[in-house]
N, CA and C atoms as an extended XYZ file, in Angstrom:
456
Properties=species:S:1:pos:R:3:atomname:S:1:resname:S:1:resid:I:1 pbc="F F F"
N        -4.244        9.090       42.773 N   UNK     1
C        -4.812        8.851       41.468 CA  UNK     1
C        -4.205        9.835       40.480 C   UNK     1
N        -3.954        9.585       39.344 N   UNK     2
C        -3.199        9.854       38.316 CA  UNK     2
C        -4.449       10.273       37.378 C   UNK     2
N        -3.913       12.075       36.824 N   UNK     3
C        -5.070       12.691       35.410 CA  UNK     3
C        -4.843       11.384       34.356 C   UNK     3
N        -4.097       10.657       33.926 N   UNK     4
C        -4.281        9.828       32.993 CA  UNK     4
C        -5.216        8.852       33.343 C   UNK     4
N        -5.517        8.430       34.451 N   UNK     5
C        -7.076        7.660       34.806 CA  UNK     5
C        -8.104        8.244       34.227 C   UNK     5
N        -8.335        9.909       34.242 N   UNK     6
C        -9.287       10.046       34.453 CA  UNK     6
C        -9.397       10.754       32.629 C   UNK     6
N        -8.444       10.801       31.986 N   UNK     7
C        -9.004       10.986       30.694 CA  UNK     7
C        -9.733        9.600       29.757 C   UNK     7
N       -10.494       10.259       29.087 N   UNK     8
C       -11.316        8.849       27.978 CA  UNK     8
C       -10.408        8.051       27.601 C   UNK     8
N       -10.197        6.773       27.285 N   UNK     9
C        -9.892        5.980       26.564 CA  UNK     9
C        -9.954        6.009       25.305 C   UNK     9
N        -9.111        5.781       24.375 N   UNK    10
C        -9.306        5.967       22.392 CA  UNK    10
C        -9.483        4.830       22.741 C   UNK    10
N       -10.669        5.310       21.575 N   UNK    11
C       -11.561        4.071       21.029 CA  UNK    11
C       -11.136        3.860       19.799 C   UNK    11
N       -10.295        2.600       19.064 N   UNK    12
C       -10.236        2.666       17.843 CA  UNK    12
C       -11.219        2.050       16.827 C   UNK    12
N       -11.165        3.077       15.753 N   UNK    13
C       -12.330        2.659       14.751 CA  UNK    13
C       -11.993        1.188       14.398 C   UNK    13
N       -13.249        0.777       13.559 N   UNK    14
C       -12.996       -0.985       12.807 CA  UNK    14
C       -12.101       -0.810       11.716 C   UNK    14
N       -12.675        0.373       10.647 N   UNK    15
C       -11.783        0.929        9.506 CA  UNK    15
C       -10.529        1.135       10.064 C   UNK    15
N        -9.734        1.513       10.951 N   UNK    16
C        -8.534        1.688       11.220 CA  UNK    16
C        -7.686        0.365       11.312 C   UNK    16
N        -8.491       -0.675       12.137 N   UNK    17
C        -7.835       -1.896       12.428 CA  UNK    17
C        -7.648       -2.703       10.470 C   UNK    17
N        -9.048       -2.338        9.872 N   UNK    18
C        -9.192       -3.131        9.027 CA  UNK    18
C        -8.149       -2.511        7.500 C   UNK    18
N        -7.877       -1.149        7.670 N   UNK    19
C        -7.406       -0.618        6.148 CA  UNK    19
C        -5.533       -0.644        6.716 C   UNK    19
N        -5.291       -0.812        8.079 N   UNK    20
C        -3.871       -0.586        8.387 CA  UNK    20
C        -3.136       -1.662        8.153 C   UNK    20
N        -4.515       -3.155        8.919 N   UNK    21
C        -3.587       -4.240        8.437 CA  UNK    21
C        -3.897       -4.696        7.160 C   UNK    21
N        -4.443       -4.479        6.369 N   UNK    22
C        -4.483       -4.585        4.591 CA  UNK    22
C        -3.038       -4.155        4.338 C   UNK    22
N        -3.117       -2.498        4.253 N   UNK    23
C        -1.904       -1.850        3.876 CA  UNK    23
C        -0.539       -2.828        4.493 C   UNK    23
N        -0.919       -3.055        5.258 N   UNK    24
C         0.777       -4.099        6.025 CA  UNK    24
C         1.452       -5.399        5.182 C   UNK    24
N        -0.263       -6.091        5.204 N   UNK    25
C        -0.206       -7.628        4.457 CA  UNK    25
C         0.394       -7.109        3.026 C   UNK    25
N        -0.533       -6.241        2.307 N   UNK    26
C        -0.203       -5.931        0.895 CA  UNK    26
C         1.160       -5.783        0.730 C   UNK    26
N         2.020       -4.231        1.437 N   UNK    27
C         3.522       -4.063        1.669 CA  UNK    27
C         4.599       -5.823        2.639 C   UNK    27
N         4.044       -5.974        3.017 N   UNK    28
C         5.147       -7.334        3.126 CA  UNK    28
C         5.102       -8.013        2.015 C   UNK    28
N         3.989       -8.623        1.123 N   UNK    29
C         3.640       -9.262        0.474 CA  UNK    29
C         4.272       -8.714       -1.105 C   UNK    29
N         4.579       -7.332       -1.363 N   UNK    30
C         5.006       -6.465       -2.512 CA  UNK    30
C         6.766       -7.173       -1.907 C   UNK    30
N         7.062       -6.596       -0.837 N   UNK    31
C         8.271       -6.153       -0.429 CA  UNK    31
C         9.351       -7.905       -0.684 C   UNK    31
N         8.091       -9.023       -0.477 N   UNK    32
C         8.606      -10.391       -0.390 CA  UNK    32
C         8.839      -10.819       -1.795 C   UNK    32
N         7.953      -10.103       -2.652 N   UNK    33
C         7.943      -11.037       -4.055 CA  UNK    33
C         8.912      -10.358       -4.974 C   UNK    33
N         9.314       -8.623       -4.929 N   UNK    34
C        10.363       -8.697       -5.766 CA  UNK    34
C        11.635       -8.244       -5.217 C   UNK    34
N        11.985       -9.306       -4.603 N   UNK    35
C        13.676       -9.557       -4.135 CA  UNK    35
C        14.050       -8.484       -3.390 C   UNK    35
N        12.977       -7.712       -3.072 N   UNK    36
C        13.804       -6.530       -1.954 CA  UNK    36
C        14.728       -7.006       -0.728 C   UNK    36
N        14.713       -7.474       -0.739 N   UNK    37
C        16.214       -8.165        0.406 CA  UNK    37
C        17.203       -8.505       -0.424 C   UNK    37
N        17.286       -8.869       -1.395 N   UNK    38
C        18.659       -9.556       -1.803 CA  UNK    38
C        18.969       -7.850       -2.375 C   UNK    38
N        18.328       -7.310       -2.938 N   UNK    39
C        18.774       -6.041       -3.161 CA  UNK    39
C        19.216       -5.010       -2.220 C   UNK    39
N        18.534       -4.919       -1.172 N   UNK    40
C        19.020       -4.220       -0.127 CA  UNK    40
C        20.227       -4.586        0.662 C   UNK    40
N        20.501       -5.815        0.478 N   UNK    41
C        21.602       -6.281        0.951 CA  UNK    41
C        22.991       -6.203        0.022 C   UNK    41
N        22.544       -5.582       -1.550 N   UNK    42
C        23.565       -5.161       -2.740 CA  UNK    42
C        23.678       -6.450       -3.309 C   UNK    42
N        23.013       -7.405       -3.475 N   UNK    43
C        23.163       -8.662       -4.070 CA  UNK    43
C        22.383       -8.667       -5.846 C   UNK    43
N        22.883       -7.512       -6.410 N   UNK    44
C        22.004       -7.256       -7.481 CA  UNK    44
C        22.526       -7.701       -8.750 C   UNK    44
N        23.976       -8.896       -8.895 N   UNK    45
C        24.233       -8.881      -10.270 CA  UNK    45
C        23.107       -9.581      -10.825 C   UNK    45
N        22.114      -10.421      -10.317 N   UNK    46
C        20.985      -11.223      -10.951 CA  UNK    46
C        19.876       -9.946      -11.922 C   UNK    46
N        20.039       -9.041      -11.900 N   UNK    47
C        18.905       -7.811      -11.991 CA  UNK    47
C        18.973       -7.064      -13.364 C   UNK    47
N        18.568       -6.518      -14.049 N   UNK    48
C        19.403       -6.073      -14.899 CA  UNK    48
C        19.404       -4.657      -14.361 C   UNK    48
N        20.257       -3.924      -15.101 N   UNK    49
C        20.611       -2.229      -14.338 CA  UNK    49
C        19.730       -1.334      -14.162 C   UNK    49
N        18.728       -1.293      -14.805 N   UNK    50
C        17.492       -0.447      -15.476 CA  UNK    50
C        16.630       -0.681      -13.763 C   UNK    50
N        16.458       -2.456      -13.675 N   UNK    51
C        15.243       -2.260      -12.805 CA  UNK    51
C        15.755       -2.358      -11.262 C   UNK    51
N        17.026       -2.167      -11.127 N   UNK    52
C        17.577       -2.383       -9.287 CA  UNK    52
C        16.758       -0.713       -8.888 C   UNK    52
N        16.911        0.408       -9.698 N   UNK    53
C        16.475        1.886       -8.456 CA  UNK    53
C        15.037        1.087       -8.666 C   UNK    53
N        14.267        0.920       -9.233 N   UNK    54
C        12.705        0.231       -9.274 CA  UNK    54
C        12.691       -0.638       -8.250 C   UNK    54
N        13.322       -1.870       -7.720 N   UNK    55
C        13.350       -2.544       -6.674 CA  UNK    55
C        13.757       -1.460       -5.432 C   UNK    55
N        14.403       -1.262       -5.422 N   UNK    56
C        14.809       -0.248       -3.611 CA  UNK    56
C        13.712        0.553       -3.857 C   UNK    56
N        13.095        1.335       -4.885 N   UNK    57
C        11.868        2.689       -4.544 CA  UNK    57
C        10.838        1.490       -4.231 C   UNK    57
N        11.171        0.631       -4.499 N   UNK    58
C         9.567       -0.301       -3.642 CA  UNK    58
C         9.635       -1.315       -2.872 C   UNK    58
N        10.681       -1.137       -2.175 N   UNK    59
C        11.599       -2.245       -0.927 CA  UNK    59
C        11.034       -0.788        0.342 C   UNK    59
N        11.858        0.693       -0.313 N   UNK    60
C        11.309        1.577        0.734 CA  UNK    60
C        10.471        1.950        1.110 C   UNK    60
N         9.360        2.077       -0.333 N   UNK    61
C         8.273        2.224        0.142 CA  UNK    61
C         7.606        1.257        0.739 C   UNK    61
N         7.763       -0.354        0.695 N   UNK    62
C         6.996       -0.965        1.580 CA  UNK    62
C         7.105       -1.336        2.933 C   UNK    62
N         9.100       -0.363        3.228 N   UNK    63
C         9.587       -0.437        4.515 CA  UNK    63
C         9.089        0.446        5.522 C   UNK    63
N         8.324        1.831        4.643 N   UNK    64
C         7.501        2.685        4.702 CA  UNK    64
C         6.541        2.737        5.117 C   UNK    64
N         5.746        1.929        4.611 N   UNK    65
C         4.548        1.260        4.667 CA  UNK    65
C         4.355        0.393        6.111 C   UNK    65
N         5.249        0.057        5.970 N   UNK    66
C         4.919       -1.150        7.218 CA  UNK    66
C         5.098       -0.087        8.830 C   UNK    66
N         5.855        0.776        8.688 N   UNK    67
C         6.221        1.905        9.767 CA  UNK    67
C         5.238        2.917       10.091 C   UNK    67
N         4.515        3.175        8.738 N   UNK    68
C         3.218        4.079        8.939 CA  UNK    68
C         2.107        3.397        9.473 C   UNK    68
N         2.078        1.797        8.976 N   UNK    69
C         1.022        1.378        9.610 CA  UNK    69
C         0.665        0.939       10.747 C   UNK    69
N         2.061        0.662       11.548 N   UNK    70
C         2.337        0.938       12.577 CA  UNK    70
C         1.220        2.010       13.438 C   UNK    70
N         2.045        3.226       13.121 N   UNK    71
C         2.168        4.797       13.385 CA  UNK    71
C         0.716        5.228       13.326 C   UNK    71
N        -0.012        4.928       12.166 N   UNK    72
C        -1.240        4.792       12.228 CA  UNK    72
C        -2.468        4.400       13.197 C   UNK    72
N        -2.030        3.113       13.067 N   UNK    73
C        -2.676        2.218       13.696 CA  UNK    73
C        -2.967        2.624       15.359 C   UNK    73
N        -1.608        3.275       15.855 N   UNK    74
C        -1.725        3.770       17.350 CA  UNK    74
C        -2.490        4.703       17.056 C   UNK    74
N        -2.607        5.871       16.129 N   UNK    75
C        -3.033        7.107       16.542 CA  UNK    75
C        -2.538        7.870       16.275 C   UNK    75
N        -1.594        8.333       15.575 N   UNK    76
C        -0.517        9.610       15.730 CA  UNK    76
C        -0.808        9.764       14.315 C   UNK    76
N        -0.923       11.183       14.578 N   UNK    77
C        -1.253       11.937       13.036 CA  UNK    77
C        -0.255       12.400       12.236 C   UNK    77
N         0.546       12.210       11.878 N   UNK    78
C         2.149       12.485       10.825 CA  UNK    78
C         2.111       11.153       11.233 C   UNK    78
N         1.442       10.036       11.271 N   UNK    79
C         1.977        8.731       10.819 CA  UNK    79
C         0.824        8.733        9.780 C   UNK    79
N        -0.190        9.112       10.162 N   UNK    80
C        -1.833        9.203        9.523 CA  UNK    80
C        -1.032        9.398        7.629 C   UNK    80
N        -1.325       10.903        8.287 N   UNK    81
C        -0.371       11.199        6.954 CA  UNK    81
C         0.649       10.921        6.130 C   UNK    81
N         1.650       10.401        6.993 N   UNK    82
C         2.888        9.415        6.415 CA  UNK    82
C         2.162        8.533        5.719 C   UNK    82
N         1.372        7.614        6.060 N   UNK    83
C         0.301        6.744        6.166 CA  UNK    83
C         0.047        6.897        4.227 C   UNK    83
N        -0.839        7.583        4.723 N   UNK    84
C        -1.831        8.205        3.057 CA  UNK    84
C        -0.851        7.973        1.890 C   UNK    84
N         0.005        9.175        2.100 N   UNK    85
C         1.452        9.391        1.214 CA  UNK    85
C         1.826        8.609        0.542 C   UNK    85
N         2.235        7.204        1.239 N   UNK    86
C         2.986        6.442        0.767 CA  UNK    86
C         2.231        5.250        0.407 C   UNK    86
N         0.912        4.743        1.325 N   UNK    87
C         0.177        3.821        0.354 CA  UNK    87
C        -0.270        4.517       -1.122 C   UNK    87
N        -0.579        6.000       -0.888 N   UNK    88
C        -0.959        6.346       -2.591 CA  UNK    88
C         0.177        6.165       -3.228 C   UNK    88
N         1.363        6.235       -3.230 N   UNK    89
C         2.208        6.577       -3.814 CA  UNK    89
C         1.966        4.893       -4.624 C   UNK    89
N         2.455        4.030       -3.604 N   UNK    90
C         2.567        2.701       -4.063 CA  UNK    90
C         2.115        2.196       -4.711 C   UNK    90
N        -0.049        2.352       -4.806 N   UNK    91
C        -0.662        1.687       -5.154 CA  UNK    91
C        -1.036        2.618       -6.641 C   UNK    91
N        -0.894        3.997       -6.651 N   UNK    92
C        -0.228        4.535       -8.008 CA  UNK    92
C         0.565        4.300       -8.734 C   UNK    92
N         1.625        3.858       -8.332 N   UNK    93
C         2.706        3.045       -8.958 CA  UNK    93
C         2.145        1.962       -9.443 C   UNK    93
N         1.745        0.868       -8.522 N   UNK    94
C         1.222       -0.202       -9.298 CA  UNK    94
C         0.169        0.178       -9.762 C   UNK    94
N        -0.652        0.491       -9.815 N   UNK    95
C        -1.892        0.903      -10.966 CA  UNK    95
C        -1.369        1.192      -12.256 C   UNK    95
N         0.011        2.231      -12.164 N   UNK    96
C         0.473        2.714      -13.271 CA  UNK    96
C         0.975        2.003      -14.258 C   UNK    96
N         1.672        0.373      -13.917 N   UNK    97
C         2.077       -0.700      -14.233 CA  UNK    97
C         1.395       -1.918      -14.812 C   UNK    97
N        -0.099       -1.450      -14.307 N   UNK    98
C        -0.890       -2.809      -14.818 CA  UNK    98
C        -1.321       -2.025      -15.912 C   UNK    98
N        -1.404       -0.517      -16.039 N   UNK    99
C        -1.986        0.301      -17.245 CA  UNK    99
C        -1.164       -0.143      -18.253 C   UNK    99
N         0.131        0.277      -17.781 N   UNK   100
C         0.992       -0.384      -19.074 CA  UNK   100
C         0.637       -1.602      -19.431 C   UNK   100
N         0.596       -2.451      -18.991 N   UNK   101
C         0.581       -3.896      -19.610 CA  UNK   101
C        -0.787       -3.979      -19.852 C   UNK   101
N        -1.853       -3.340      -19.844 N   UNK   102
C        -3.299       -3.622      -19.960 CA  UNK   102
C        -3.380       -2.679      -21.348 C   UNK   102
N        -2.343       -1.995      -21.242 N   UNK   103
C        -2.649       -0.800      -22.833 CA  UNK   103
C        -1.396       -1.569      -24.068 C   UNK   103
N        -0.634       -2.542      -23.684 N   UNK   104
C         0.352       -3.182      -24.439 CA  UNK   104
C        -0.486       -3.868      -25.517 C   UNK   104
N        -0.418       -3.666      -26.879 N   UNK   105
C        -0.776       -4.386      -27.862 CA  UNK   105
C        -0.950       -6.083      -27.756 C   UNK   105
N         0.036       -6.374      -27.013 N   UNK   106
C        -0.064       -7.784      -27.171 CA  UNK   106
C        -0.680       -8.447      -25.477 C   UNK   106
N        -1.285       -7.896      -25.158 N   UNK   107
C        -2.032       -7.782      -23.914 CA  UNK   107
C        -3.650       -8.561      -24.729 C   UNK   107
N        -4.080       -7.697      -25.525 N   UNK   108
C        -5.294       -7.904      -26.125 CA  UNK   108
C        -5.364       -9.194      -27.056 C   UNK   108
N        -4.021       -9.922      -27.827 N   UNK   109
C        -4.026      -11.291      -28.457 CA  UNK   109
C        -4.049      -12.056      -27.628 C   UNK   109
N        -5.746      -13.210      -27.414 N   UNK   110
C        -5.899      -14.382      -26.178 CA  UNK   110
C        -5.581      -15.268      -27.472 C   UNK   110
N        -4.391      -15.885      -26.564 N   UNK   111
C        -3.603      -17.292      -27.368 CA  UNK   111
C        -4.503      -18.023      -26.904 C   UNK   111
N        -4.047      -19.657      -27.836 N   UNK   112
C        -5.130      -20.226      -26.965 CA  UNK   112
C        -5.430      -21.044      -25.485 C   UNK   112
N        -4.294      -21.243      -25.328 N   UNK   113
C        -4.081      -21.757      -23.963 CA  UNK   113
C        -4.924      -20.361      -22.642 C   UNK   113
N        -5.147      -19.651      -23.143 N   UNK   114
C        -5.607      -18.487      -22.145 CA  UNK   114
C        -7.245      -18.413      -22.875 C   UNK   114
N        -7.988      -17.863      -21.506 N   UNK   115
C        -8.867      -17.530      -21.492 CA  UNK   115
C        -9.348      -15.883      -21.156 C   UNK   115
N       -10.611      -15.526      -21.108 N   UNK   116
C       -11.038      -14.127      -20.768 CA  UNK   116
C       -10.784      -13.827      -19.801 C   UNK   116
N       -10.946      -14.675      -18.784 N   UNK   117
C       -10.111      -14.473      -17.412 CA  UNK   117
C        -8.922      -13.748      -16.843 C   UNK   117
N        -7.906      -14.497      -18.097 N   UNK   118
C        -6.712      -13.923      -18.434 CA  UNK   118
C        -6.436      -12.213      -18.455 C   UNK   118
N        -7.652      -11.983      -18.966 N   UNK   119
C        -7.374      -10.364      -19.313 CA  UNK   119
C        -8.155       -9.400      -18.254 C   UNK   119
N        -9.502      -10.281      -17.927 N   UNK   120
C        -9.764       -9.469      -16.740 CA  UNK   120
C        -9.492       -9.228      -15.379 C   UNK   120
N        -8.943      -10.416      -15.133 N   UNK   121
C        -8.213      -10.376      -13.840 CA  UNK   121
C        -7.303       -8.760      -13.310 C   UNK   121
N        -6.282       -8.835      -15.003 N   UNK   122
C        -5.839       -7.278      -14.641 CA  UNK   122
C        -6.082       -6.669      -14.633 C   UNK   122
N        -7.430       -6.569      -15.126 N   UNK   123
C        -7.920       -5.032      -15.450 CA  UNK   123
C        -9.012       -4.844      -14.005 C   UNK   123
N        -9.560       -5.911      -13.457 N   UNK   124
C        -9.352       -6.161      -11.977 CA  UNK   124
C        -9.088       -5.350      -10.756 C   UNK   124
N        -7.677       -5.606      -11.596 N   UNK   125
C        -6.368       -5.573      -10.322 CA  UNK   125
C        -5.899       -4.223      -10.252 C   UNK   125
N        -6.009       -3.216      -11.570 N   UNK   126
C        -6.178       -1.838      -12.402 CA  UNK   126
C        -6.967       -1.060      -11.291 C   UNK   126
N        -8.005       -1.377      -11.608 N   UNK   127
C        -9.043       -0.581      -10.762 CA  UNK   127
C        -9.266       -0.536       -9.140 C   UNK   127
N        -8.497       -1.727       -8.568 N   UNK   128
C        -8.422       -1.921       -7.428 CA  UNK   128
C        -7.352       -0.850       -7.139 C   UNK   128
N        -6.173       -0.796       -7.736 N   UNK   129
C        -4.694       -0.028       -7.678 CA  UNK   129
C        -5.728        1.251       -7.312 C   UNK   129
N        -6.303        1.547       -8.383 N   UNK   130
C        -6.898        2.975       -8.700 CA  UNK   130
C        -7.872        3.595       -7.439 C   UNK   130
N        -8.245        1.951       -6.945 N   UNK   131
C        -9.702        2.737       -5.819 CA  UNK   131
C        -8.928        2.492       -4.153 C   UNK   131
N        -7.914        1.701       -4.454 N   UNK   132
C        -7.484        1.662       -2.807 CA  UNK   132
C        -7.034        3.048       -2.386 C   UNK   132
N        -6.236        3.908       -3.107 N   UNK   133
C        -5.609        4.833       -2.224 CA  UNK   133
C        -6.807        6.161       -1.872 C   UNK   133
N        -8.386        5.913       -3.478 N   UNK   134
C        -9.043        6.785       -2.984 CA  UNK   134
C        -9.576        6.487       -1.589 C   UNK   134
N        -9.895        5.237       -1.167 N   UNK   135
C       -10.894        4.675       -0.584 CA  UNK   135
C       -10.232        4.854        1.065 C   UNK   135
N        -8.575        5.077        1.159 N   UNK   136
C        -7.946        5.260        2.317 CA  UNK   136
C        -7.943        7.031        2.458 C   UNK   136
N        -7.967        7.504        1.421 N   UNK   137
C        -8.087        8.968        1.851 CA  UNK   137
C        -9.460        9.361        2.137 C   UNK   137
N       -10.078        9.112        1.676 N   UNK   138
C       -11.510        9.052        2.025 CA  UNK   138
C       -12.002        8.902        3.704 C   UNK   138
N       -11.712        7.318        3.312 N   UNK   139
C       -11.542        7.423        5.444 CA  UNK   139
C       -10.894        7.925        6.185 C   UNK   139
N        -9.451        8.010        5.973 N   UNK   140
C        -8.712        8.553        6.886 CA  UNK   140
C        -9.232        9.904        7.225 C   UNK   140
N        -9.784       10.619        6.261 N   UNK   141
C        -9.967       11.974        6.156 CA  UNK   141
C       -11.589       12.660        6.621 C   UNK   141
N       -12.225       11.465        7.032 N   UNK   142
C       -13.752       11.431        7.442 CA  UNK   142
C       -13.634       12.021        8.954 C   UNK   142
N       -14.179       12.804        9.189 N   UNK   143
C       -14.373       13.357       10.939 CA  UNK   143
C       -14.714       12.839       11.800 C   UNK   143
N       -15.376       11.637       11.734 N   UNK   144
C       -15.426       10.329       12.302 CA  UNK   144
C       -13.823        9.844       12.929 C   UNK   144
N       -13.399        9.491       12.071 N   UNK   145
C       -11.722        9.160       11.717 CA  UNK   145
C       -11.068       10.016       11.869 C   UNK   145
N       -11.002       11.145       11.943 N   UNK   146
C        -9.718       12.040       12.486 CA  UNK   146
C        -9.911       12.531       13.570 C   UNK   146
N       -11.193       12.195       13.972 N   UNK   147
C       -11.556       12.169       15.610 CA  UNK   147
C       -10.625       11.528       16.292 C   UNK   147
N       -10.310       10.287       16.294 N   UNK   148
C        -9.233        9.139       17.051 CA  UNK   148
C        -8.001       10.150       16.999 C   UNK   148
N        -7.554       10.208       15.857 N   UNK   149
C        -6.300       11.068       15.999 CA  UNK   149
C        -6.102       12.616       16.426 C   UNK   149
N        -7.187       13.078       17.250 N   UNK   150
C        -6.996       14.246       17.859 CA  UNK   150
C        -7.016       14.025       18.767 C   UNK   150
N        -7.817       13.194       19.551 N   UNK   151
C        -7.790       12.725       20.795 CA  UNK   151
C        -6.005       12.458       21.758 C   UNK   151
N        -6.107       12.163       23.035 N   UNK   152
C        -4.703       12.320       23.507 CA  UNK   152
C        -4.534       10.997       23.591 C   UNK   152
């Protein structure tokens, strides 16, 4: 009989299963919609010059993303942390992006084909940016939760 029989089993939390594969879906789902492949592959005359480093800083970070959540997800703590890092980073970024366009003058003129909807949706989507990365440091960082990742 083998000491690895006889140590506990990790138990993984629900929050772990449930905030790792969010973070995954979200980063494929970022990584699919603005052309990070045709860019990574240097296929960028379609782009204009300004926004190709903007596409690769968020092709990596969601290549990032998908590796931490990984890394996470098993248990290993410098993925934990990798983890944190780079979903805040991301979802700061986009938060930072819907601010802009939610603070743009012409954000606030509802034409008429648009409704109120129109405007709250982003502002929505603002606050979500703003509460996901608290809401992952929060847990990750609960003693509950960093229990799993001390464990062997």
């Amino acid at each position: 009989m083998s000491n690895k029989n006889l140590l506990p089993k990790k138990h993984r939390p629900l929050g772990v299963w449930i905030l790792t594969i969010h973070a995954l879906i979200f980063a494929l789902f970022i990584f699919g919609v603005n052309n990070s492949m045709m860019v990574l592959k240097g296929e960028v005359a379609m782009f204009a010059s300004d926004d190709v480093p903007f596409i690769l800083l968020a092709a990596y970070l969601c290549i990032g993303i998908i590796i931490a959540s990984f890394l996470t997800w098993i248990g290993w703590e410098p993925g934990r942390i990798f983890f944190l890092v780079l979903t805040s980073i991301l979802y700061l970024w986009m938060g930072q992006n819907m601010f802009s366009w939610i603070t743009h003058p012409s954000f606030w003129k509802i034409l008429p084909w648009e409704t109120i909807w129109d405007q709250i949706v982003p502002i929505i989507e603002f606050i979500g940016y703003i509460l996901t990365p608290i809401l992952y440091i929060w847990y990750f960082n609960k003693p509950s939760t960093r229990a799993f990742y001390r464990k062997l």
